[in-house]
Backbone as CSV, one residue per row, in Angstrom:
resi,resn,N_x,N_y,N_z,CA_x,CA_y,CA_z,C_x,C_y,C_z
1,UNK,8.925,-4.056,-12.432,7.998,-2.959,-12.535,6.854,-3.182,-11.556
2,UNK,6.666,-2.018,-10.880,5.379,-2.460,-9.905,3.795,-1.821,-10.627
3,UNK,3.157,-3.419,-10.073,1.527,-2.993,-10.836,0.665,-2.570,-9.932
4,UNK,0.744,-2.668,-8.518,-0.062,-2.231,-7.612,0.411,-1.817,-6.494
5,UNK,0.303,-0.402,-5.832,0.398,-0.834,-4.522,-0.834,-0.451,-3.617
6,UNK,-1.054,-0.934,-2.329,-2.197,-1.013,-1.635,-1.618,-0.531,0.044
7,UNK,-2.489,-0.134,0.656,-2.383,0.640,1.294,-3.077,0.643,3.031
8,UNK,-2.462,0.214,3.942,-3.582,-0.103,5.068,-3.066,1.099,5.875
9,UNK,-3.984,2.404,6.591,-3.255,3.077,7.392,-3.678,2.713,9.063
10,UNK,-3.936,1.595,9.125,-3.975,1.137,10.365,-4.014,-0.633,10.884
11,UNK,-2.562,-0.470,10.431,-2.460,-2.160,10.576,-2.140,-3.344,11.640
12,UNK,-3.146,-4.624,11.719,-3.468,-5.021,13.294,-2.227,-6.217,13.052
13,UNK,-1.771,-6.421,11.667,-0.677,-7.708,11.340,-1.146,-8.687,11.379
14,UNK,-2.423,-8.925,11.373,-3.278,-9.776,11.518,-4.731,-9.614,9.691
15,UNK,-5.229,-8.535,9.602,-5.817,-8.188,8.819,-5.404,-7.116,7.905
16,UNK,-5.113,-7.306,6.241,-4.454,-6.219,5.414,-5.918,-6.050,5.052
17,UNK,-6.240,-4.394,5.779,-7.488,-4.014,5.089,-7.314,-2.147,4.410
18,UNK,-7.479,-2.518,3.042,-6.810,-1.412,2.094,-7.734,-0.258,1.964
19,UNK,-6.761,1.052,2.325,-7.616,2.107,2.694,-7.169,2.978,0.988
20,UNK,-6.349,2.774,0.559,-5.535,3.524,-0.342,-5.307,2.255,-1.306
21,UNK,-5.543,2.217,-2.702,-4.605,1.619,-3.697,-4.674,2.814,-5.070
22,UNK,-3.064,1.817,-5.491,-3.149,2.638,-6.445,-3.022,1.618,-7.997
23,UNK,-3.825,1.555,-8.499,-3.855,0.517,-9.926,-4.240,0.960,-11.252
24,UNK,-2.713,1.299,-11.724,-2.820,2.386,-12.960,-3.677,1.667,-13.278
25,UNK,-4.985,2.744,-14.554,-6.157,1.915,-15.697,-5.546,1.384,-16.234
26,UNK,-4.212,1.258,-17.000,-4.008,1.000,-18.568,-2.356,0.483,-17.906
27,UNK,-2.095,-1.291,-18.288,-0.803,-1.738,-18.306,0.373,-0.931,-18.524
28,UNK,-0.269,0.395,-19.360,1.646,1.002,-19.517,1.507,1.959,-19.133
29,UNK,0.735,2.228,-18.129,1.011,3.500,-16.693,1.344,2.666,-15.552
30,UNK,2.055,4.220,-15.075,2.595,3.410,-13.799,2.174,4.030,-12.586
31,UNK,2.746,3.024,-11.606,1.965,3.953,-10.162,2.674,5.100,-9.788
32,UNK,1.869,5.626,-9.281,2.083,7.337,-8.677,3.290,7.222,-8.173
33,UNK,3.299,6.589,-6.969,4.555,6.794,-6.354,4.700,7.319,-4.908
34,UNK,3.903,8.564,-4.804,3.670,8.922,-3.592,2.249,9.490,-3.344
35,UNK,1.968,9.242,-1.824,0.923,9.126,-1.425,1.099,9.698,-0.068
36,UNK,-0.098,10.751,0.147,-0.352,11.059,1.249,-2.023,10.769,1.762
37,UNK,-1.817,10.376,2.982,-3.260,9.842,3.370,-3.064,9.932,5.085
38,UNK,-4.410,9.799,5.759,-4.764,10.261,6.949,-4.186,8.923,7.952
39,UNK,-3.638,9.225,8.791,-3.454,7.971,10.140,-4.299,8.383,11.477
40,UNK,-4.353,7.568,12.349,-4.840,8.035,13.485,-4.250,8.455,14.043
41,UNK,-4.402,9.250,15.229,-3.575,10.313,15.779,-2.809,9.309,16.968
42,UNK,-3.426,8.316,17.964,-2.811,7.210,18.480,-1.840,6.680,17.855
43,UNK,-0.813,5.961,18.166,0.285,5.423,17.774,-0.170,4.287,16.731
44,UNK,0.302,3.559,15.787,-0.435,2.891,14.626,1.020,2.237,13.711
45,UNK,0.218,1.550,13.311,1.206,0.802,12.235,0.735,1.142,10.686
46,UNK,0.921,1.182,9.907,0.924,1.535,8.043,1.726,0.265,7.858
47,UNK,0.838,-0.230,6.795,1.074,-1.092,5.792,1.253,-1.189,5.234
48,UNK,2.289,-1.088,3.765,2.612,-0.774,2.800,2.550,-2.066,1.579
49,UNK,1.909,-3.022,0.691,2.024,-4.196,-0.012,2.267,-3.280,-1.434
50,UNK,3.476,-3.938,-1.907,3.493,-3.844,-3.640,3.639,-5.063,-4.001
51,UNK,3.104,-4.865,-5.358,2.388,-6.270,-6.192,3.372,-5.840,-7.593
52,UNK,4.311,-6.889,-7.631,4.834,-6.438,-9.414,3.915,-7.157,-10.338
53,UNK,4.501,-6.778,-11.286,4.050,-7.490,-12.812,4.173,-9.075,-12.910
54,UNK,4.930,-9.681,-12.089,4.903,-11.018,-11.805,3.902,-11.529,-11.135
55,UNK,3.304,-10.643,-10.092,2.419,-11.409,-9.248,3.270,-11.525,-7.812
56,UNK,4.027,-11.214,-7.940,5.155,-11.111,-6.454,4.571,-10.072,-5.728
57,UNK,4.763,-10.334,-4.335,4.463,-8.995,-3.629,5.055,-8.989,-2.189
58,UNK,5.789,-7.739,-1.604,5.939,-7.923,-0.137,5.198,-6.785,0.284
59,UNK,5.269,-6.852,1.820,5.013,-5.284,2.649,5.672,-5.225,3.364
60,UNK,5.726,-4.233,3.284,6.418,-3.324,4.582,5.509,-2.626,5.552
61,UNK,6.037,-2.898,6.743,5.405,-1.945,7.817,6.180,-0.964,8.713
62,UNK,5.309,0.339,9.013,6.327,1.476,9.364,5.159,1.824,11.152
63,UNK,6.007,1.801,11.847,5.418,2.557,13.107,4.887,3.755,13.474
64,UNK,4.126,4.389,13.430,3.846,5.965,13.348,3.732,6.336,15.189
C-alpha cells in the first residue's frame, strides 16, 4: 500500500526538491492517485518518489 507520494517537477538528479506531495491525514486513506501540476516549458525531468507503508521507496523519472 502506498503512504506517500512526493513530487519534484524539475529534477537536477542531484537534489529531490518536492513541489507536490500527497499524504493522506488519516492511515486508512489513500493517495489520490493522480496529479496534475505545472512543468517548465524547457525540456525537464519529473520526479516521481513513492514511500509504502514499510518505509520502502523508489522514483521514477520521466523526460518532458
Amino acid at each position: 500500500m502506498i503512504d506517500t507520494v512526493l513530487i519534484d517537477n524539475n529534477y537536477d538528479a542531484k537534489t529531490f526538491h518536492i513541489v507536490y506531495s500527497d499524504v493522506p491525514e488519516r492511515k486508512d486513506d489513500l493517495a489520490k492517485g493522480k496529479y496534475e501540476l505545472e512543468v517548465p516549458k524547457s525540456k525537464t525531468k519529473v520526479a516521481v518518489k513513492i514511500i509504502d507503508m514499510l518505509g520502502e521507496e523508489v522514483i521514477n523519472v520521466f523526460e518532458l
